[in-house]
DSSP file (Angstrom, degrees, kcal/mol; ACC not computed):
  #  RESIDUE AA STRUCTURE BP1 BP2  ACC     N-H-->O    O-->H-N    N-H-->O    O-->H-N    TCO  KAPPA ALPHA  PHI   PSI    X-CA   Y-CA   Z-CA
    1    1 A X              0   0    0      0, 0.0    11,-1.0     0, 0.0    12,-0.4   0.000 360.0 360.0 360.0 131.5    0.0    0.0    0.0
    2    2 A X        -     0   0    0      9,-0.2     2,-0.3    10,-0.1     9,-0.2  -0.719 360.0-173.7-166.5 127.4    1.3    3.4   -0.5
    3    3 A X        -     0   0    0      7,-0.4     7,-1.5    -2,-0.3     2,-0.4  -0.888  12.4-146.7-116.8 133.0   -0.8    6.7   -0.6
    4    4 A X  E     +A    9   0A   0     -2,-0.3     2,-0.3     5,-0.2     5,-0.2  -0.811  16.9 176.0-111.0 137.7    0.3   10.0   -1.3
    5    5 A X  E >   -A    8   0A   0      3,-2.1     3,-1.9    -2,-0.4     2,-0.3  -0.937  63.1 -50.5-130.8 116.4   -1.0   13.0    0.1
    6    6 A X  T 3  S-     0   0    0     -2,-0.3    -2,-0.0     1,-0.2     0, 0.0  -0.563 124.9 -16.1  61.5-116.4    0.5   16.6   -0.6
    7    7 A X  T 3  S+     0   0    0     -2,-0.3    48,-0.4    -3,-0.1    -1,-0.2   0.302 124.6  78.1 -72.9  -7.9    4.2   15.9    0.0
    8    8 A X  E <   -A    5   0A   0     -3,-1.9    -3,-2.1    46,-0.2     2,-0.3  -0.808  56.3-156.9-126.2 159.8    4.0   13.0    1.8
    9    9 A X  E     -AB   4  53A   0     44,-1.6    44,-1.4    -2,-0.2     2,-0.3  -0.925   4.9-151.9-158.7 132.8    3.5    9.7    1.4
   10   10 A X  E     + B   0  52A   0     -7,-1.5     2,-0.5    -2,-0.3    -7,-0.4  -0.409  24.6 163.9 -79.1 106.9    2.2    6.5    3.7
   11   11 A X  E     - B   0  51A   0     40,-2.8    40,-2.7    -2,-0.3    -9,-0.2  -0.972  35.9-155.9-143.6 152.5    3.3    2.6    3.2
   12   12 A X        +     0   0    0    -11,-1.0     2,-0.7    -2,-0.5    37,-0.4  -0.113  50.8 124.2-112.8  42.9    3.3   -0.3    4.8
   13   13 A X    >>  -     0   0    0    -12,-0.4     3,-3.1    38,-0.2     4,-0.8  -0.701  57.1-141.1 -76.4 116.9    6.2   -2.2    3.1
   14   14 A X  T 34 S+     0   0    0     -2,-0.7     3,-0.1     1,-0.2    -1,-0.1   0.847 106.3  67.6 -44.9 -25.2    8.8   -3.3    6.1
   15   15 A X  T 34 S+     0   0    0      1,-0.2    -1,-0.2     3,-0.1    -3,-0.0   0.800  91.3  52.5 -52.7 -40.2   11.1   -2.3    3.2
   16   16 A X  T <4 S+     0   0    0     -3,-3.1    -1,-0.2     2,-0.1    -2,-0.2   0.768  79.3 115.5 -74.2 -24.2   10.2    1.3    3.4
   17   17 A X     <  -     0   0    0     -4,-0.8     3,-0.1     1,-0.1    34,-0.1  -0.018  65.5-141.0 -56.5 152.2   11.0    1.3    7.2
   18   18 A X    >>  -     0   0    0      1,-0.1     3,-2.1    40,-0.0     4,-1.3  -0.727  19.8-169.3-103.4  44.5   14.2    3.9    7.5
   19   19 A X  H 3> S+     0   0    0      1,-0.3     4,-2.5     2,-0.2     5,-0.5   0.804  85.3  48.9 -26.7 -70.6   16.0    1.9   10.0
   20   20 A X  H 3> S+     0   0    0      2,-0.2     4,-2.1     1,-0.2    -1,-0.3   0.898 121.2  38.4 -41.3 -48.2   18.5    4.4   10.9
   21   21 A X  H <> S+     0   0    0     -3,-2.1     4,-4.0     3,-0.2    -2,-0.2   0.955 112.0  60.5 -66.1 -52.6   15.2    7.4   11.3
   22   22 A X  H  X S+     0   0    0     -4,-1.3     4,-2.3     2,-0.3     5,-0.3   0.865 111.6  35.4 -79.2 -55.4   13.2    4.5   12.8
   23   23 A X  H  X S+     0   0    0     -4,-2.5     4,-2.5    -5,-0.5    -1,-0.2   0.978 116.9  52.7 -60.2 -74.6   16.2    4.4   15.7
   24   24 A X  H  X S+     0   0    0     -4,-2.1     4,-0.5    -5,-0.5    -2,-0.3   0.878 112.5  43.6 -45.7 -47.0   16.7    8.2   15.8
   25   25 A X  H >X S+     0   0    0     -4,-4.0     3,-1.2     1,-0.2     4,-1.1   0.966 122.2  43.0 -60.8 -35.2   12.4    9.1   16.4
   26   26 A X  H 3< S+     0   0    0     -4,-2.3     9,-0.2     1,-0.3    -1,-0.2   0.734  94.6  65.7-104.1   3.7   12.3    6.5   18.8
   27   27 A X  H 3< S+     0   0    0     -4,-2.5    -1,-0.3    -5,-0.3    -2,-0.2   0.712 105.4  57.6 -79.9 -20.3   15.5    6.9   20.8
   28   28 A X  H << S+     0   0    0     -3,-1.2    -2,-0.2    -4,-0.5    -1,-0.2   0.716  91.7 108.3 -78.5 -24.5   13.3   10.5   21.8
   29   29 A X  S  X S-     0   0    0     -4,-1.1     4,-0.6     3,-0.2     5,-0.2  -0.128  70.0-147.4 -73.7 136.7   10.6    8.4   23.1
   30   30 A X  T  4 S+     0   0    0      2,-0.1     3,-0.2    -2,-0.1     4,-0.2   0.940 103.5  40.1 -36.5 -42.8    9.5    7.8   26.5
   31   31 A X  T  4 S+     0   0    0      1,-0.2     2,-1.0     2,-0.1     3,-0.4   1.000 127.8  22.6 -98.9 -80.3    8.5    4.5   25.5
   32   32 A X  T >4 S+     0   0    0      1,-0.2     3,-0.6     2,-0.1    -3,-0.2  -0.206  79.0 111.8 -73.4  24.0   11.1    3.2   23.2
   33   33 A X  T 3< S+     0   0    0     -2,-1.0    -1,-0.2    -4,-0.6    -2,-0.1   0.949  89.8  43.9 -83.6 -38.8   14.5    5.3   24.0
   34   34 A X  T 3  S+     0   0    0     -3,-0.4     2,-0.3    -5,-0.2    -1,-0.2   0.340  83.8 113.0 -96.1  14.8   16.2    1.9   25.6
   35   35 A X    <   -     0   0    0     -3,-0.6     2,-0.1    -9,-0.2    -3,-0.0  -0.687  67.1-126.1 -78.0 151.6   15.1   -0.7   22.7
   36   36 A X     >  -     0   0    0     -2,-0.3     4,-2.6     1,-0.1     5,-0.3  -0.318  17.4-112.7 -66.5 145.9   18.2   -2.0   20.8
   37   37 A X  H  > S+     0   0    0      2,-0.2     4,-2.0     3,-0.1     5,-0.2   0.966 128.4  56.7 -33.9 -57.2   18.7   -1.9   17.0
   38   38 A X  H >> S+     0   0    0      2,-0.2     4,-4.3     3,-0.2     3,-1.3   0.960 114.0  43.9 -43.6 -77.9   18.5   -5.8   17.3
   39   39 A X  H 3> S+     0   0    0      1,-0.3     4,-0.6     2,-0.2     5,-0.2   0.795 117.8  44.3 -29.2 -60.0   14.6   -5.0   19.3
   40   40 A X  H 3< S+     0   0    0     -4,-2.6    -1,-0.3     1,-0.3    -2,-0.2   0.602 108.2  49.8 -80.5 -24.0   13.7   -2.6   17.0
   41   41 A X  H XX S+     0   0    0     -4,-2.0     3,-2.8    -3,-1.3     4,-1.6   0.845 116.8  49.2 -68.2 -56.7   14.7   -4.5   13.6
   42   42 A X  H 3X S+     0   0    0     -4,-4.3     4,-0.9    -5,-0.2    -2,-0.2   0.780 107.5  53.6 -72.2   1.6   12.4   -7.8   15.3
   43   43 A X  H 3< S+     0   0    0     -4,-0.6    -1,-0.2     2,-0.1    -3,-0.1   0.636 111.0  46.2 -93.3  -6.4    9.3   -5.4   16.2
   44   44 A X  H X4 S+     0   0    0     -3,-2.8     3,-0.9    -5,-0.2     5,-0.2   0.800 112.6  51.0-100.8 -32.3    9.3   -4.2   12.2
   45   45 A X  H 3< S+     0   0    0     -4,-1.6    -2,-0.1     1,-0.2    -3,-0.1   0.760 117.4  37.3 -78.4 -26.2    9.7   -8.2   11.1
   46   46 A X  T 3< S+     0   0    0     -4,-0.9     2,-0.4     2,-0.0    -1,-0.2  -0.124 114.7  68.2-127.9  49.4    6.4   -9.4   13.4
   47   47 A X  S <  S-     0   0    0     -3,-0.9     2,-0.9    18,-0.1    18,-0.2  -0.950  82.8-119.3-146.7 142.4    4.1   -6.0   12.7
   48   48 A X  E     - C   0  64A   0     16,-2.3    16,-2.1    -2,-0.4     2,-0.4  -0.621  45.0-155.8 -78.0 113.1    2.4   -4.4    9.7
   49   49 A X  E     - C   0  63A   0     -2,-0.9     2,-0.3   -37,-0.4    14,-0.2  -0.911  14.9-162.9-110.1 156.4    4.4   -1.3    9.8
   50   50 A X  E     - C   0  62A   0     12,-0.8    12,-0.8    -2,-0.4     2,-0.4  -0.955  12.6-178.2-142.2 112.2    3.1    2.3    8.2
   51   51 A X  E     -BC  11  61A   0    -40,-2.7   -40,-2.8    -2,-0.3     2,-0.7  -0.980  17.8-150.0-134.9 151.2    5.6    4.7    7.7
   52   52 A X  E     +B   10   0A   0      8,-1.9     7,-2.6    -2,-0.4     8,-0.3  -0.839  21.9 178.1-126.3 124.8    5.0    8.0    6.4
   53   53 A X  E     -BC   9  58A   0    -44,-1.4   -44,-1.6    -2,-0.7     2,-0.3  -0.765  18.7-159.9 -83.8 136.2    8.0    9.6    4.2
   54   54 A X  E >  S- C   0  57A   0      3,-0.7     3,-1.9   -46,-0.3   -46,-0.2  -0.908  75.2 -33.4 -90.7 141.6    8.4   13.1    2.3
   55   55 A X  T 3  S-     0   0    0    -48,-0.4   -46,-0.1    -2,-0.3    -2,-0.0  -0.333 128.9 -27.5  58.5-139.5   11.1   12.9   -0.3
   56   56 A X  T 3  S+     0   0    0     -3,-0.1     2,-0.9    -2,-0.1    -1,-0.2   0.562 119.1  99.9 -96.4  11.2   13.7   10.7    0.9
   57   57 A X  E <   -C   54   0A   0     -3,-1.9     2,-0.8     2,-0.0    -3,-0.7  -0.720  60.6-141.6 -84.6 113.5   12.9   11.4    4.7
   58   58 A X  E     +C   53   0A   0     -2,-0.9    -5,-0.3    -5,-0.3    22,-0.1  -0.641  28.1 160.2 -83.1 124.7   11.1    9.7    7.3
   59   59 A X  E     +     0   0A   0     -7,-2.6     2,-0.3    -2,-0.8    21,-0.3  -0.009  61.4  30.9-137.8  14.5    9.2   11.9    9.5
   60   60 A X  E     -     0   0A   0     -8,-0.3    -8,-1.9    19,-0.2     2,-0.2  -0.920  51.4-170.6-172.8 152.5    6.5    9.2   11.1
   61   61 A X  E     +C   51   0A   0     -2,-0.3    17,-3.1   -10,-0.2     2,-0.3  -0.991   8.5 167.5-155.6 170.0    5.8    5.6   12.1
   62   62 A X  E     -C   50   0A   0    -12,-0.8   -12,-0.8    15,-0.2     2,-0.4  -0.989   7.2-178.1-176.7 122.2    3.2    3.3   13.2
   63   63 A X  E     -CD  49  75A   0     12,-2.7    12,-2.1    -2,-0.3     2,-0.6  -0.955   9.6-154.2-143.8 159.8    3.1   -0.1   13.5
   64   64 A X  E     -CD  48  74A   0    -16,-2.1   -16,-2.3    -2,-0.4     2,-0.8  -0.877   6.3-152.8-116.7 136.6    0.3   -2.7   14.6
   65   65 A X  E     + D   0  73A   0      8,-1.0     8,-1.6    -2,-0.6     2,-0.3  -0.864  30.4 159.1-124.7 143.5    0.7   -6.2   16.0
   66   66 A X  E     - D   0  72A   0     -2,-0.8     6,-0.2     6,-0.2    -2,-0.0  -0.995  56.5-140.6-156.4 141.6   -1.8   -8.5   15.5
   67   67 A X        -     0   0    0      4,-0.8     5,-0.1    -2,-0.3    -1,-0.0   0.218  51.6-129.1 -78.1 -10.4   -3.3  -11.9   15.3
   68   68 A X  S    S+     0   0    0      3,-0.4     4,-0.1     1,-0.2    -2,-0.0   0.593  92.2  57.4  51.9   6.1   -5.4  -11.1   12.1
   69   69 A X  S    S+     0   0    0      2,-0.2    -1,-0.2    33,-0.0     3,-0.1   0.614 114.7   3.4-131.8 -12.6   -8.4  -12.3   13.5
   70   70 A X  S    S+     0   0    0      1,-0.3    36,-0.8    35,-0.1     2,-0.2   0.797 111.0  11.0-140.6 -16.8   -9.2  -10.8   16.3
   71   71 A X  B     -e  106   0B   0     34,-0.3    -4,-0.8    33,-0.1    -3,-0.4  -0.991  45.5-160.7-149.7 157.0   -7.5   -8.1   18.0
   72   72 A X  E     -D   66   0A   0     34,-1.4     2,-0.5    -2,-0.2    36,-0.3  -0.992  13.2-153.3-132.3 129.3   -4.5   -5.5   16.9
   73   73 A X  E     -D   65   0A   0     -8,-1.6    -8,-1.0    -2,-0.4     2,-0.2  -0.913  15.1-134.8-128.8 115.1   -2.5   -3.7   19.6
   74   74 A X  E     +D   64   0A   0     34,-1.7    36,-0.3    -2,-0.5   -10,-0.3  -0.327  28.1 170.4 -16.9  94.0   -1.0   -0.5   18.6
   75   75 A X  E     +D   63   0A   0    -12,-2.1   -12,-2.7     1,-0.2    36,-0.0  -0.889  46.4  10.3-169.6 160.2    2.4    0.6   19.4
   76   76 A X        +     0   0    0     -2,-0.3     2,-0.4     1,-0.2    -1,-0.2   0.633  60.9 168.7  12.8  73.8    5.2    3.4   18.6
   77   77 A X        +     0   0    0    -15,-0.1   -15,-0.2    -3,-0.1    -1,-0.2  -0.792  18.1 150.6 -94.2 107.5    3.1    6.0   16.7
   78   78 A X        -     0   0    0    -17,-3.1     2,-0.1    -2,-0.4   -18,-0.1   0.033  37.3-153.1-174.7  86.5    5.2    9.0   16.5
   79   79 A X        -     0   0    0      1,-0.1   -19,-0.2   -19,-0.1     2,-0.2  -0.293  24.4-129.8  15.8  93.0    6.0   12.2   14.3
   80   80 A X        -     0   0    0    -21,-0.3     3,-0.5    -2,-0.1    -1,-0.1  -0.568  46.1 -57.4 -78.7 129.4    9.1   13.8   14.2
   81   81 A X  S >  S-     0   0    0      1,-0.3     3,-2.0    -2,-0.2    -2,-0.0  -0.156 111.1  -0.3  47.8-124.7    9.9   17.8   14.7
   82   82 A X  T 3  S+     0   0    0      1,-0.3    -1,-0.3     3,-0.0    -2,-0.1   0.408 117.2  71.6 -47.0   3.1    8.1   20.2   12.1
   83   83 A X  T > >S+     0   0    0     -3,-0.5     3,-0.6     4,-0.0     5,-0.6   0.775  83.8  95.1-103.9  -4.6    6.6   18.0   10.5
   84   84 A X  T < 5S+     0   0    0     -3,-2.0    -4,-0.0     1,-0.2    -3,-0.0  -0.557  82.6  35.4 -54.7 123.5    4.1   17.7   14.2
   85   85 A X  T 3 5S+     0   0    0     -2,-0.4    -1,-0.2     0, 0.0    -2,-0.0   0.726  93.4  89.3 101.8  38.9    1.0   19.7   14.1
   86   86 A X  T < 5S-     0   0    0     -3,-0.6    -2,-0.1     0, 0.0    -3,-0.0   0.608 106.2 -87.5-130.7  -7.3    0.2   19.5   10.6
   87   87 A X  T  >5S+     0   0    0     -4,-0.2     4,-2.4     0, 0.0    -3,-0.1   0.216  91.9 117.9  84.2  12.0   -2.0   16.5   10.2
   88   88 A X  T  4<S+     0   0    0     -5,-0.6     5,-0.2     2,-0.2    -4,-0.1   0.898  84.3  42.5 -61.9 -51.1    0.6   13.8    9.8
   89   89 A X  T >> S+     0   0    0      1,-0.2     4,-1.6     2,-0.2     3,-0.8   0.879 116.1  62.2 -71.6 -37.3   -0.4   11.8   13.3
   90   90 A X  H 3> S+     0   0    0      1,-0.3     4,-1.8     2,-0.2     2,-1.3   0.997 112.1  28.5 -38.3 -81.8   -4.2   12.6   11.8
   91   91 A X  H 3< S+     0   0    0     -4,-2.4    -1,-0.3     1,-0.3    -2,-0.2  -0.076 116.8  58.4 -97.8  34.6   -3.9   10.8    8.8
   92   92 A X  H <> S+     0   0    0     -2,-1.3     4,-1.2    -3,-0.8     5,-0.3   0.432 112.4  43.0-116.4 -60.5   -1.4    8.0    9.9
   93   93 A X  H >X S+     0   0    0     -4,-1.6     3,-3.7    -3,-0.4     4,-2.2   0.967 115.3  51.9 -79.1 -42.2   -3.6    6.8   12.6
   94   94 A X  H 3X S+     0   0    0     -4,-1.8     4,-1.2     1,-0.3    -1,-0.2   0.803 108.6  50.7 -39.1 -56.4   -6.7    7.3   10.0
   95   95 A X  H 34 S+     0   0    0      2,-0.2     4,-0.4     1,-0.2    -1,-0.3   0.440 117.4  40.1 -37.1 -33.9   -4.8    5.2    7.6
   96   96 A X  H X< S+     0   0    0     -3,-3.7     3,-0.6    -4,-1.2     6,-0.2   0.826 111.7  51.0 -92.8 -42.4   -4.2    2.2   10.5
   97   97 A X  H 3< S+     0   0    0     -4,-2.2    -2,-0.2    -5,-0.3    -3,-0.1   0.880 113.5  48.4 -62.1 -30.0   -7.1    2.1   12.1
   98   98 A X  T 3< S+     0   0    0     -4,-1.2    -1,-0.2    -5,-0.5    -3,-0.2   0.580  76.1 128.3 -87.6 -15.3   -9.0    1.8    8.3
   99   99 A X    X>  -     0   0    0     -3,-0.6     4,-1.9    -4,-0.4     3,-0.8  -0.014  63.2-140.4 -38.9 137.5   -7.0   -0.7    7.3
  100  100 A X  T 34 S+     0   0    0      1,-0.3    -1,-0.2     2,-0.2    -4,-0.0   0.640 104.2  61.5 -81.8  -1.4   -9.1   -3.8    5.9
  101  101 A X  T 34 S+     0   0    0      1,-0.1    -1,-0.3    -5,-0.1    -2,-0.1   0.631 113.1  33.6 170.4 -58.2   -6.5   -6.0    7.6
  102  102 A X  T <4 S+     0   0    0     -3,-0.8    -2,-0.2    -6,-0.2    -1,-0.1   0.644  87.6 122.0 -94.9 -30.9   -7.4   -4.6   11.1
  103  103 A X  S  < S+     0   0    0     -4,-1.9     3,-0.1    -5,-0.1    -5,-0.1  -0.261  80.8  14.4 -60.6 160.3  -11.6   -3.9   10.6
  104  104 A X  S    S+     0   0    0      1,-0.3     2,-0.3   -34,-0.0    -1,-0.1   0.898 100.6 120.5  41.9  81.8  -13.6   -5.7   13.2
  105  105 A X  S    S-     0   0    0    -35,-0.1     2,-1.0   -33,-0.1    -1,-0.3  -0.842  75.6-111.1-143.1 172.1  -11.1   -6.3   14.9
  106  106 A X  B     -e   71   0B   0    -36,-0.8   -34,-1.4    -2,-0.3   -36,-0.1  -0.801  36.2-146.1-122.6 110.6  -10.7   -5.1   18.4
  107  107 A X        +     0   0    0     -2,-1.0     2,-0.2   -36,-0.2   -34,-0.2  -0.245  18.4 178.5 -58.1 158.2   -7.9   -2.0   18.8
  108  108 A X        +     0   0    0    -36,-0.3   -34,-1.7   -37,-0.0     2,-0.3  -0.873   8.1 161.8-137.5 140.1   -5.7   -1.5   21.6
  109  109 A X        -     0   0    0     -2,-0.2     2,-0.4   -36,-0.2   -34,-0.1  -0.983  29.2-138.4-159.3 166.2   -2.9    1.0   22.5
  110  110 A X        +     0   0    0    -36,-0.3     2,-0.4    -2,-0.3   -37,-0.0  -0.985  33.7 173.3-136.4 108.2   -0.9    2.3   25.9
  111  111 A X        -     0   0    0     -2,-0.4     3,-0.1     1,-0.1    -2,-0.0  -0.930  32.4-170.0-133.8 130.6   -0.5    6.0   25.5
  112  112 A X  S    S+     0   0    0     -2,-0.4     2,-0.3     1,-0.0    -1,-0.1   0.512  86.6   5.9 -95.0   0.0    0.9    8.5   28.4
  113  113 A X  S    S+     0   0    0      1,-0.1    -1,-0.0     2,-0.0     0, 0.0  -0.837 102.3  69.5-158.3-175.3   -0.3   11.8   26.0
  114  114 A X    >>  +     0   0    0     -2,-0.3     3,-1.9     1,-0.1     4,-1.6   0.486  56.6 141.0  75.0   0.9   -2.1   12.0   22.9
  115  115 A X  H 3> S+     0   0    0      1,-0.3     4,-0.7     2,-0.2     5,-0.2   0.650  73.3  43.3 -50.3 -29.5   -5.6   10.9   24.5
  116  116 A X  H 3> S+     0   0    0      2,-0.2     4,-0.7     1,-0.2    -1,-0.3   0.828 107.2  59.3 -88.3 -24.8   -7.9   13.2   22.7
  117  117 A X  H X4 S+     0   0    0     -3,-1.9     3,-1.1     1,-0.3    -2,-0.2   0.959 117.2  35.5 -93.6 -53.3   -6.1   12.6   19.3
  118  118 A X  H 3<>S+     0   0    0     -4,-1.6     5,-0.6     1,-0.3    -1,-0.3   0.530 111.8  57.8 -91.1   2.3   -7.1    8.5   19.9
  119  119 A X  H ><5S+     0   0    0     -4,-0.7     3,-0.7    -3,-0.3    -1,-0.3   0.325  94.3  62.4 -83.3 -12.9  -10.4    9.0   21.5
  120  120 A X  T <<5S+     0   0    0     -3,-1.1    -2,-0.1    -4,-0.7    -1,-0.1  -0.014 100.7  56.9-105.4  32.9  -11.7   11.0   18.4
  121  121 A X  T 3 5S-     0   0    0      2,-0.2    -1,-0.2    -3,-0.1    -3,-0.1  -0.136 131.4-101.5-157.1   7.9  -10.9    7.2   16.4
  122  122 A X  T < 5S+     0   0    0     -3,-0.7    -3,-0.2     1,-0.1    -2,-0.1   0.615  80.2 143.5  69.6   6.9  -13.6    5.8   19.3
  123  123 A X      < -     0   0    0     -5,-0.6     2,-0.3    -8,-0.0    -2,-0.2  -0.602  33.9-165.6 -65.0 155.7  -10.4    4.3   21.6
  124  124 A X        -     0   0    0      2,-0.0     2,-0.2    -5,-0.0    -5,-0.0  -0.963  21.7-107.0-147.0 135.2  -11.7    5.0   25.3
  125  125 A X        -     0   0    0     -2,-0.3     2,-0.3   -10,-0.1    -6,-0.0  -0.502  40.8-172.1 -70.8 135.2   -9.3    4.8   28.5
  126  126 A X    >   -     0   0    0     -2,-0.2     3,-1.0     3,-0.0    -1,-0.1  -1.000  30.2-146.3-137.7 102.5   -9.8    1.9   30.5
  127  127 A X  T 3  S+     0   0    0     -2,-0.3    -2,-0.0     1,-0.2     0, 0.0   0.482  83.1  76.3 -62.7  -7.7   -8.6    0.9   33.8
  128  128 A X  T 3   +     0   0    0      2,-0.1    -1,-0.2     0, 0.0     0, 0.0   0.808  56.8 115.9 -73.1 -25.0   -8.4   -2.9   33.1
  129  129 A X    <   -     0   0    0     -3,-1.0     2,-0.3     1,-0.1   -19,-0.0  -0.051  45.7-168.2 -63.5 134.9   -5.6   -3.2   31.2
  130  130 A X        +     0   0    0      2,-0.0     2,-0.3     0, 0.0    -1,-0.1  -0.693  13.6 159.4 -90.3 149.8   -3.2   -5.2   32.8
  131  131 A X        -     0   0    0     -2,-0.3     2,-0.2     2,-0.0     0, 0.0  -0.982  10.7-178.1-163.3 158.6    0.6   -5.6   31.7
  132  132 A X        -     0   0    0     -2,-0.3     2,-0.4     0, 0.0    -2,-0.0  -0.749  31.5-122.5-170.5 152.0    4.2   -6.6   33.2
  133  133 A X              0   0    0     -2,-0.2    -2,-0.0     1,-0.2     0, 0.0  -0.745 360.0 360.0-105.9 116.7    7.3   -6.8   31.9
  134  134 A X              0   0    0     -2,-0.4    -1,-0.2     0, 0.0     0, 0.0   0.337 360.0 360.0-100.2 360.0    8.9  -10.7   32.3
């Protein structure tokens, strides 16, 4: 798949992935600053990843993991420097969530910010979720 809008443009070939960008956005993140190369190369090989490009730069990413039949759980959705506040995280998450891959299927994601951005895509915060690290 890969859809172009303005300057930019959305795929989800593992190919497109920017390994080297891929390291550098998430080495800013709360969530992902301590995964290895090694981690982060196996997270691209068992997810449908969406990465969103202009020119030869990669300026967003998204990936789902998922079972294909019944549930997909979100993970390291995140938009680097200018190019935030333009509608790139808009129309990345539109673009996962609409995938035919993913309908009826039951979303999940673990978010410390962004709440309003993923409730306006019908996600709703929830106190059950359970998790630990083994």
């Amino acid at each position: 798949m890969h859809i172009i809008r303005d300057n930019y443009h959305i795929s989800d070939d593992p190919d497109d992935v920017d390994i080297a960008s891929l390291k550098h956005m998430l080495s800013a993140s709360y969530w992902a600053a301590a995964r290895s190369i090694d981690v982060k190369k196996k997270t691209i090989e068992n997810s449908i990843c969406f990465s969103v490009h202009t020119g030869n730069e990669q300026v967003a990413f998204a990936r789902v993991v998922t079972d294909y039949a019944t549930f997909g759980y979100i993970a390291d959705v995140i938009v680097v420097g200018d190019h935030k506040g333009n509608g790139i995280g808009k129309w990345l998450l539109d673009i996962v969530v609409n995938d035919v891959r993913l309908k009826g299927k039951l979303l999940m994601l673990a978010t410390d910010d962004a709440h309003t951005l993923y409730e306006k895509y019908g996600f709703q915060r929830n106190d059950k979720l359970m998790s630990t690290l083994i």
